[in-house]
C-alpha positions in Angstrom: -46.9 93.5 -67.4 -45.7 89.5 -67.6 -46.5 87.9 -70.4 -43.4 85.1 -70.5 -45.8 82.8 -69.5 -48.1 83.4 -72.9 -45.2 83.8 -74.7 -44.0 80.4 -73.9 -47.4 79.0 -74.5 -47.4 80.5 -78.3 -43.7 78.9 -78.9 -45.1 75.4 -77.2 -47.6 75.8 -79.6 -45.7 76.3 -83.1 -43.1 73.2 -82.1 -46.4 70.9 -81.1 -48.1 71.8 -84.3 -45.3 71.6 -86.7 -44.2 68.1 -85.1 -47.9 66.9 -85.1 -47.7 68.3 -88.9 -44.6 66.4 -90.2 -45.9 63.4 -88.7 -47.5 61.5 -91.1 -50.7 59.4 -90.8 -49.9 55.7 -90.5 -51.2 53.2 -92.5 -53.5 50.0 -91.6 -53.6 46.7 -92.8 -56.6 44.8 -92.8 -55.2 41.4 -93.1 -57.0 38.4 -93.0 -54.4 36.1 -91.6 -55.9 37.7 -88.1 -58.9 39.4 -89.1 -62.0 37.3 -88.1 -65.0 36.5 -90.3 -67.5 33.7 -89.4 -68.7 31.5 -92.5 -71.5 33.1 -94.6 -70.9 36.3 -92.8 -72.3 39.0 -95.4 -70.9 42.1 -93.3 -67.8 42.7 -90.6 -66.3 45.6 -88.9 -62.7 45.7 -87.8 -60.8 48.2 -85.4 -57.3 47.7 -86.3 -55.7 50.5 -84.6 -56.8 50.0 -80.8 -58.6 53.0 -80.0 -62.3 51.2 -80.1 -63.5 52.8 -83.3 -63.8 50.5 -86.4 -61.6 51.8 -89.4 -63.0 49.8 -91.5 -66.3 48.1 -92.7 -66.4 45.1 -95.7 -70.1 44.3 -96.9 -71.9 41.9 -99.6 -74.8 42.5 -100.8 -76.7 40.7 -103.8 -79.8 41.2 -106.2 -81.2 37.8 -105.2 -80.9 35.8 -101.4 -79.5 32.3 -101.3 -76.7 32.9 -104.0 -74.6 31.7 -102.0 -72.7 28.0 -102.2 -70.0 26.1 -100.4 -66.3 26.3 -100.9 -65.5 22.8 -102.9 -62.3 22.3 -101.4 -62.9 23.4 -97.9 -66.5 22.4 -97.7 -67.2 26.2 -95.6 -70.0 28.6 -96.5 -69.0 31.1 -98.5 -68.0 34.1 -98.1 -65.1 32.5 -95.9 -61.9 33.5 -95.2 -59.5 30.7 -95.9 -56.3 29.4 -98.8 -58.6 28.4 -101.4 -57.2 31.3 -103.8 -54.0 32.6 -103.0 -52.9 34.6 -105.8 -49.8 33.0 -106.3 -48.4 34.7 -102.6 -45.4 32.6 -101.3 -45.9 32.2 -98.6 -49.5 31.5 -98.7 -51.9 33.8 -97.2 -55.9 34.0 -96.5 -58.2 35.7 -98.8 -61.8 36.5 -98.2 -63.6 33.9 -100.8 -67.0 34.4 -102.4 -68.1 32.1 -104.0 -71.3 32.1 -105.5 -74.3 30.2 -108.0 -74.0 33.5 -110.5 -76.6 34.4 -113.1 -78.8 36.7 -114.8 -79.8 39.5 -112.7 -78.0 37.7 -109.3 -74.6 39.9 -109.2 -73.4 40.8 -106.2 -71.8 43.8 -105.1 -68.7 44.7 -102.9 -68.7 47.8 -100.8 -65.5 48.6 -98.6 -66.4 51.5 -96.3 -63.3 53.5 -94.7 -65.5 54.7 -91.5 -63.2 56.5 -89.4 -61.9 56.5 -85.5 -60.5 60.1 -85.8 -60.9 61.2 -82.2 -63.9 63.1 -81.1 -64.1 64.2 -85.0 -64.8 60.4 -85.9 -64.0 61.8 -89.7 -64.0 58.9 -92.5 -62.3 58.1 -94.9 -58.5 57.0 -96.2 -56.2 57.2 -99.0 -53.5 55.0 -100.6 -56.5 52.4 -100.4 -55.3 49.4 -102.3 -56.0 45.6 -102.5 -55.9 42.9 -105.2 -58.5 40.5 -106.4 -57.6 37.0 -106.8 -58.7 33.8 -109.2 -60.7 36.0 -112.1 -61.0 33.5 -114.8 -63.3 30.9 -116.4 -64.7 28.7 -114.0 -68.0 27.4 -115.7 -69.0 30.9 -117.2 -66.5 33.8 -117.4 -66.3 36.4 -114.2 -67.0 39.6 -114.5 -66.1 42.6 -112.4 -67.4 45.8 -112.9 -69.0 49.0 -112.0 -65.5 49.4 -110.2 -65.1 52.8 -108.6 -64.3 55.4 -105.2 -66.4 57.9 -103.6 -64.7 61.1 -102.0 -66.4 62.3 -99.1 -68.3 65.2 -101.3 -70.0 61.9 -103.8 -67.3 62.3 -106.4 -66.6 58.9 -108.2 -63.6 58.0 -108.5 -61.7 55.9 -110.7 -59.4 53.2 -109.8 -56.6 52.5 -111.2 -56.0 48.9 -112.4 -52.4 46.9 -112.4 -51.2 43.4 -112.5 -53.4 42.3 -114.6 -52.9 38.2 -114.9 -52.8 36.3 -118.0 -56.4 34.7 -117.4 -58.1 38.2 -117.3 -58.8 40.6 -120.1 -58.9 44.4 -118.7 -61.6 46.8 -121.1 -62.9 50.1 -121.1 -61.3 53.0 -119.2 -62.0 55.4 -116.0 -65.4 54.4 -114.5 -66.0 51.8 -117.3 -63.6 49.8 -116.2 -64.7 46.1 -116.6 -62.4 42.5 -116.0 -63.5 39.3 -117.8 -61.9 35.9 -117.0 -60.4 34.4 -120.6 -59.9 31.3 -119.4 -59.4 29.1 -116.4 -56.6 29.8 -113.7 -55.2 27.5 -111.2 -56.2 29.0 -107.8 -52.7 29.4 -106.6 -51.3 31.3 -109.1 -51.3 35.5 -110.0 -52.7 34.3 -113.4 -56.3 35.5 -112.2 -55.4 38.4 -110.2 -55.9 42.7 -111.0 -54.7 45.0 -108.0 -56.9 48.5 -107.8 -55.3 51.6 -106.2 -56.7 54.6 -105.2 -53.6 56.9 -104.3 -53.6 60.3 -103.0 -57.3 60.7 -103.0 -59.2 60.5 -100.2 -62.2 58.0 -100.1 -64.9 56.9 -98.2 -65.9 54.1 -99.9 -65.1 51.5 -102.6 -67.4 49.4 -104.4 -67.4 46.6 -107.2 -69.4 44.5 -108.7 -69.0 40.0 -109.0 -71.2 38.6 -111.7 -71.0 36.2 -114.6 -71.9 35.8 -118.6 -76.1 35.7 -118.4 -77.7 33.0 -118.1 -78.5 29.5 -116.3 -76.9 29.7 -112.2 -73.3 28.8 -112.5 -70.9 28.7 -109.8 -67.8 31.1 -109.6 -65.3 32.4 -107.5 -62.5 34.9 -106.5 -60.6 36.2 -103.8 -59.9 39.4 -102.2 -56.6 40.2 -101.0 -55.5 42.1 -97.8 -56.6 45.9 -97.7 -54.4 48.4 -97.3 -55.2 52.2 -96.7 -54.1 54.9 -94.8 -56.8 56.8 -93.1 -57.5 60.6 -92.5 -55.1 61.9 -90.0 -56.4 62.4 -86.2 -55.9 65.7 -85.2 -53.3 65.4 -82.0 -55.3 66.5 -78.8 -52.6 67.9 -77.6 -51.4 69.8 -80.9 -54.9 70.8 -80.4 -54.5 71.8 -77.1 -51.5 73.7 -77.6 -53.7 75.9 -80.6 -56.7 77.0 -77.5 -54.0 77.9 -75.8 -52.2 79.9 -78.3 -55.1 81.6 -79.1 -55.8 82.2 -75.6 -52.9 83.6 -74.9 -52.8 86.3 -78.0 -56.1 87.3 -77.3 -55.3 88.3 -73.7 -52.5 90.1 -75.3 -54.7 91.9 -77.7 -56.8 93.4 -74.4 -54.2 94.3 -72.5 -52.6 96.1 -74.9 -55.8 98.2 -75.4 -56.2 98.8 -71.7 -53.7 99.9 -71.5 -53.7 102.7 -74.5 -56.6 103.9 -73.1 -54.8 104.5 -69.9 -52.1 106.7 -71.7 -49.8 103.8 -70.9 -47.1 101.5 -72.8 -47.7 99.0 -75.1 -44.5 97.3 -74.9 -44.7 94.5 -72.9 -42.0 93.4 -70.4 -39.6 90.8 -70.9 
């Protein structure tokens, strides 16, 4: 009885898979240099890694309509991508601006979905999600962010965690009660205003914060939100996948002929 042929098929398989293995998943950029959004756009999907699935999903939402304003330098409808708020990056680069007539009960809220492009799987979700929030200060009325916080793919919250904090913003609470409040104003190109949030390890699907202001009268604020980063869940290799079927073709037609042939009185051993 042959079985080189299945016997090669099992080795193809352990070198495909522990290749695909050590391989690790490569991470995206969502970079707003090149990634387009239309003025006043409340919602945009990106596919940044060519294979026609969006990785990634950025949408605004807000308690009350027509919060919106226009960008005082640029004159463009907000949200708008553009070098209003830049953080303090040398060389300058584009941030997605809101800016906004905040008051009482007008917040609006920042959700960052990580939607997949996994093969046929389509499986969301990324980790080492990171990104920085420019230009939280004192404008008219202090911003706030809040309510700051992942979701795993099972509905866990998770908490970020908060670094380069600028000068302008005071950082309070701890975990899921994490809250930033502008101190006082901030030029727009500087990292006085700015707080990065990092995710690590964990896998998430989603990431959300809230932009408001002190309560009251409609007052107009701002910030910036920095290129994304992430890395998201690893495709499984077609042909590492591949190389599995046929593995586990291959021992099971082993397994049968074996027994056929102990119930013939025969050998077992199979031949080289």
């Amino acid at each position: 009885m042959r079985v080189r042929p299945l016997r090669s098929c099992v080795i193809g398989t352990i070198v495909v898979l522990a290749t695909f293995l050590a391989m690790p998943a490569r991470a995206l950029v969502l970079d707003w240099d090149s990634a387009p959004w239309n003025p006043g756009d409340l919602t945009n999907s990106y596919d940044l890694n060519g294979d026609a699935v969006n990785d990634i999903t950025v949408q605004i939402t807000s308690q009350q309509a027509n919060i919106w304003a226009n960008d005082p330098t640029s004159g463009s409808q907000a949200p708008v991508v553009n070098q209003t708020l830049t953080g303090g990056l040398s060389p300058a680069q584009n941030s997605l601006m809101l800016a906004a007539n905040l008051h009482t009960k007008s917040d609006c809220t920042v959700q960052i979905s990580f939607t997949g492009g996994n093969g046929a799987l389509n499986t969301p979700g990324a980790s080492n999600v990171s990104f920085t929030l420019f230009d939280i200060d004192v404008t008219t009325n202090a911003d706030i962010i809040s309510n700051i916080y992942g979701v795993t793919p099972t509905g866990t919250l998770v908490a970020a965690t908060i670094t380069n904090v600028g000068s302008s913003v005071t950082l309070s609470g701890s975990g899921l009660s994490y809250q930033l409040d502008g101190n006082v104003a901030a030029a727009n190109n500087t990292s006085n205003g700015n707080a990065t949030f990092s995710f690590g390890s964990t896998i998430i699907t989603d990431v959300f914060f809230t932009f408001s202001n002190t309560a009251g009268a409609p007052r107009y604020q701002d910030i910036g939100i920095s290129d994304i980063t992430f890395t998201p869940v690893p495709e499984i290799n077609p042909a590492a996948a591949s190389a599995l079927s046929c593995a586990f073709a291959a021992g099971l037609t082993i397994v049968l002929r074996r027994r056929r042939k102990m119930k013939r009185g025969g050998s077992t051993s199979p031949s080289a």
